[in-house]
N, C-alpha and C positions, 0 to 999 in steps of 0.2 A: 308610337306606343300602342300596343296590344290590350287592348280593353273587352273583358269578357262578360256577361253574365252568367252566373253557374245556377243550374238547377241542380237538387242531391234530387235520388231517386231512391230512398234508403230501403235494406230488405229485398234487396234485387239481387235473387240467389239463382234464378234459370238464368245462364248463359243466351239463351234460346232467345227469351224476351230483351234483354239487350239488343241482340241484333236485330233482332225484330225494329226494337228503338232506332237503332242506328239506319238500316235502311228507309225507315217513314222520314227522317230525317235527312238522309240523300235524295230523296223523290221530291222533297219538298223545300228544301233550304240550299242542294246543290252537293257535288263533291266535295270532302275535305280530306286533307292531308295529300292531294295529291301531290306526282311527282312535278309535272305543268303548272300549279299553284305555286311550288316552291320556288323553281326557277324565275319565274318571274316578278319575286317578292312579296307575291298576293298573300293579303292575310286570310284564313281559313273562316270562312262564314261560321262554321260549329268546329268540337271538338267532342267527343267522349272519353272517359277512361271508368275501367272500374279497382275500386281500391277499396282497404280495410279502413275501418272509423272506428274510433271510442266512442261509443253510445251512454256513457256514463258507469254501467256494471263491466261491461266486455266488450270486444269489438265486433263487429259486423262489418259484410258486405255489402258496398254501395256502389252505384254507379253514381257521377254527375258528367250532367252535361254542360259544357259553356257554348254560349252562344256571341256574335259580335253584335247582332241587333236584337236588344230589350223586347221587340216586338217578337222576336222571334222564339226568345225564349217562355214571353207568356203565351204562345200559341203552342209549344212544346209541355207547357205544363199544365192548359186548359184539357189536351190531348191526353195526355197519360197519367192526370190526376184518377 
């Protein structure tokens, strides 16, 4: 079973700082989605995407990220809070 932690990062309209995200995240938590990951069943230490949300009036752009260790997710959101 695949067990995530998701942080949202709401209001994350630069592309730029996503990936920004994304690589502190590689540096520090390891590769995900790789193709060597997948082959050999490993589950993905994180994961990002960025997606549209109901905010209650309209929708917005968010990114969240999930994480498979809780530790890791609070030092993801200590970081880019």
């Amino acid at each position: 079973m695949k067990i995530y932690t998701k942080v949202i990062v709401p209001r994350l309209y630069n592309y730029k700082e996503h990936t920004t995200m994304r690589s502190w995240c590689k540096e520090n938590f390891g590769a995900s989605n790789s193709k060597k990951a997948k082959d050999l069943g490993y589950l993905n230490p994180w994961y990002a995407k960025r997606e549209w949300y109901h905010n209650g009036s309209a929708f917005a752009r968010a990114s969240h990220f999930s994480f498979r260790n809780p530790a890791y997710a609070t030092l993801f959101a200590l970081r880019w809070s």
